[in-house]
N, C-alpha and C positions, 0 to 999 in steps of 0.2 A: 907603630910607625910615627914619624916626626911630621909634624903638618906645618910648612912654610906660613906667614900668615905676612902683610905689613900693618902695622897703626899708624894712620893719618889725622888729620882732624881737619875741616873747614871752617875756621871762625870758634872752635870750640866744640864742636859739634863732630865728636869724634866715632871712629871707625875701624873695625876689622876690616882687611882687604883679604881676601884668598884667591889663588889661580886656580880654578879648577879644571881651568884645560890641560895643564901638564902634571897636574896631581888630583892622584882619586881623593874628591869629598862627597861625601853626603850630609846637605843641612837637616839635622834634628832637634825639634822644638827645646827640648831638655838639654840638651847638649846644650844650645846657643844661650837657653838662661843662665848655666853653669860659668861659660864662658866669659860671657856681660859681667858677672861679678864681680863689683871694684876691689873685695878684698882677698876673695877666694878663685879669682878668676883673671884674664887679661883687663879686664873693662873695656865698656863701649855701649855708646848709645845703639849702633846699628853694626850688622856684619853684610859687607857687599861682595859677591859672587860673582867672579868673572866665570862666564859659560863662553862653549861655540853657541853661534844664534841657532835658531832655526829660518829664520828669515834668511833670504837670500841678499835684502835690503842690508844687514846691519850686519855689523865687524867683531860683534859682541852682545851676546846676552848678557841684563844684568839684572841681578836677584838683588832683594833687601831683605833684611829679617831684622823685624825691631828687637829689643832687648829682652823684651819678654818671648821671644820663638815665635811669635806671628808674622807672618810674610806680609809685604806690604809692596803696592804699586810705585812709588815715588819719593826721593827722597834728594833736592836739591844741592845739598850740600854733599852729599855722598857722590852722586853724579860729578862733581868736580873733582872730588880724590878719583872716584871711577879713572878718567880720563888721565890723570896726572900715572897713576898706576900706570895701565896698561903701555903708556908711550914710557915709562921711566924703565920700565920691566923689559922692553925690546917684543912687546906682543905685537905693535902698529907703530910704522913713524908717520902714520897721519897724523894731520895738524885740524882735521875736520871730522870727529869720528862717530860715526851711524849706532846706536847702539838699541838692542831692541828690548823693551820691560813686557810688565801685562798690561801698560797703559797706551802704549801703541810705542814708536819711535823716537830717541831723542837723537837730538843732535849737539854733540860737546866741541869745541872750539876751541886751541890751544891760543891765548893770547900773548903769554912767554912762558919762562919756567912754572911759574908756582900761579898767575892767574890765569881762569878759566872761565867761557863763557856757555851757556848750555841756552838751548831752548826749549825751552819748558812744555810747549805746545798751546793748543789753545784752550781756554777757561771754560767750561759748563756750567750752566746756572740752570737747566729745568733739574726740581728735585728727584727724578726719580735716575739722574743720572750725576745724582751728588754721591753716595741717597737721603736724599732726605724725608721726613713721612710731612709733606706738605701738602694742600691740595692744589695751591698752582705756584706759580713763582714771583718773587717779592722782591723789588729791591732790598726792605728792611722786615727782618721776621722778628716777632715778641714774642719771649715764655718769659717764663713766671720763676724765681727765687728767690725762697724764702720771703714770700710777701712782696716782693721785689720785680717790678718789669722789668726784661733786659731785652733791648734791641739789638738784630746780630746780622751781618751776614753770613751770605752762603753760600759756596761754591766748590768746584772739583777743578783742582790743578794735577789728576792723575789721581788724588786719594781727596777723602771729602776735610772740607773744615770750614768751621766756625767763627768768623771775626765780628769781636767785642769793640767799637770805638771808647775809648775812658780817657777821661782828663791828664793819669798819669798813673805810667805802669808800674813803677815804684810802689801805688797802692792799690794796684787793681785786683785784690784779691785774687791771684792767681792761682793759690796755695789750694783755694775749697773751690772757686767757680770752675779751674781746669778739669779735677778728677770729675766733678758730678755732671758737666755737659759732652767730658769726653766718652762718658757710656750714657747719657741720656738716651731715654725710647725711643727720641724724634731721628736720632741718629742708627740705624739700622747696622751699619760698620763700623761703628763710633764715629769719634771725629779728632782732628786737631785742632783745640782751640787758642786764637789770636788774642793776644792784648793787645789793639794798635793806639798809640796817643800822637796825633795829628801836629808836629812842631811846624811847619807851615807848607806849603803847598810842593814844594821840592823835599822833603822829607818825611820820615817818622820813625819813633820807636816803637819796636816789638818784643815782647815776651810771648812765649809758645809752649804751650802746656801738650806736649805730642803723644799720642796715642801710644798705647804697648810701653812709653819710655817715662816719663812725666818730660819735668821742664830741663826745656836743653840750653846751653847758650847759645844757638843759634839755630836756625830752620829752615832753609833754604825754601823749600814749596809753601811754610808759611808765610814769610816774606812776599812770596810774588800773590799770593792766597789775599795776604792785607793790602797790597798795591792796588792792584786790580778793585778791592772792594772800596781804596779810597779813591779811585778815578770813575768808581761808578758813579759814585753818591759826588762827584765834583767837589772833593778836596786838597786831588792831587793832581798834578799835570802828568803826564802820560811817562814822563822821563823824572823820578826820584830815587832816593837813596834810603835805603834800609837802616834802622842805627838797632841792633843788638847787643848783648852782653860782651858776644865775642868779637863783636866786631862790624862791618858795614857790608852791606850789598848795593851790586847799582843795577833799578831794575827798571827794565820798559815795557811798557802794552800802548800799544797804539786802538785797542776799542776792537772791537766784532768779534771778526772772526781771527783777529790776528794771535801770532801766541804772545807767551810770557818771555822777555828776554832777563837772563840774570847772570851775573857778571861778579864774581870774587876770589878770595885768593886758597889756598888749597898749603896745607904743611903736611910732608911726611915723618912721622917721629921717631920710628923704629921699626927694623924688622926684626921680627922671631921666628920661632919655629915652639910648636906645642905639641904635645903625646896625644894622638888620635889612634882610635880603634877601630 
């Protein structure tokens, strides 16, 4: 049979979209690696899964699966092709739309055609609810590389990661610190780890070494993952701008218990249809 699919991308940061409310799929781990394959395959960093919810709260269930076929809680950028989808697709003409993960609820915001705002939810910092293997909670945590201390934060915007402050991403070894702390021991579900370098208190750049994918050009729940960790430690004011490879985000936290707001633009590239069995 032929399996409808669209390619999107947020900032770079590209994507499978599938209906799977008006066509039978089943996501299978091999399958989706096959799939990912830039030469052998569609490519994509992530495959996102429109479901019916089971919640009564939300308009849509949404699934992620990173590149390698592991399911994953959260994915910011996908969240906004999510939304761009389902309203371009004729599934909802809401403009405010409820959707439900295994992270609990979002909520996506049509801002016009192609920008989109989500809320992210709110940030967790005890580690057994990153996970982290800590024994309590730190504003700044140190291990050790190659002879080397690295200070990091820590926190869960939906999926756990790791934000590195560095002088400049350009050389923050991303290439060897990314793989080896994204399976590190301390990280029990790996992690996503941040490059953030601090250009002044209304901004920063990030490089994002993500779990299941390596490094994307851009990361939506990294982005708000590095905001959050530079408004802890008082480097950034509650309202800054994300600068990525692919492009910018604009994100806010107002502190506590409030969530993550993030805000960018969303591109549909193509649609296909693939041979599924």
């Amino acid at each position: 049979m032929k399996l409808k699919f669209a390619k999107m991308h947020g900032l770079g940061n590209d994507f499978v979209v599938i209906d799977a409310i008006n066509q039978r799929f089943e996501p299978v781990p091999e399958l989706i690696r096959r799939w990912s394959d830039r030469f052998a395959g569609i490519g994509f960093d992530q495959m996102l899964i429109v479901e019916k919810p089971d919640s009564p709260a939300a308009a849509f269930k949404y699934r992620i699966y990173n590149a390698d076929g592991g399911e994953v809680a959260q994915c910011g950028n996908g969240a906004r092709c999510f939304a761009r989808f389902v309203r371009e697709q004729g599934l909802t003409d809401l403009d405010l739309i409820p959707v439900e993960t295994s992270a609990g609820l979002l909520r996506l915001e049509a801002i016009d055609a192609t920008r989109y705002r989500v809320d992210m939810g709110v940030p967790r910092f005890e580690p057994d609810e990153i996970p982290l293997r800590a024994e309590s909670r730190q504003a700044l945590y140190t291990t050790d590389f190659e002879g080397t201390e690295i200070s990091f934060s820590a926190l869960s915007v939906g999926n756990p990661h790791m934000v590195i402050q560095v002088p400049d991403v350009d050389n923050a070894g991303v290439e060897t610190l990314g793989p080896y702390f994204e399976r590190h021991m301390m990280f029990p579900e790996r992690a996503n780890v941040g490059f953030m370098q601090i250009v002044d208190r209304g901004s920063f750049r990030l490089r994002v070494f993500e779990r299941g994918v390596g490094e994307t050009r851009a990361c939506g729940s990294g982005a708000c993952a590095a905001m959050v960790a530079g408004v802890m430690l008082e480097l950034l004011e509650p309202t800054a701008t994300a600068i990525l490879a692919g492009g910018e985000l604009n994100l806010e936290w107002q502190g506590d218990a409030n969530p993550v707001m993030m805000t960018g633009e969303t591109a549909m590239v193509y649609h296909g249809e693939i041979e599924y069995e």
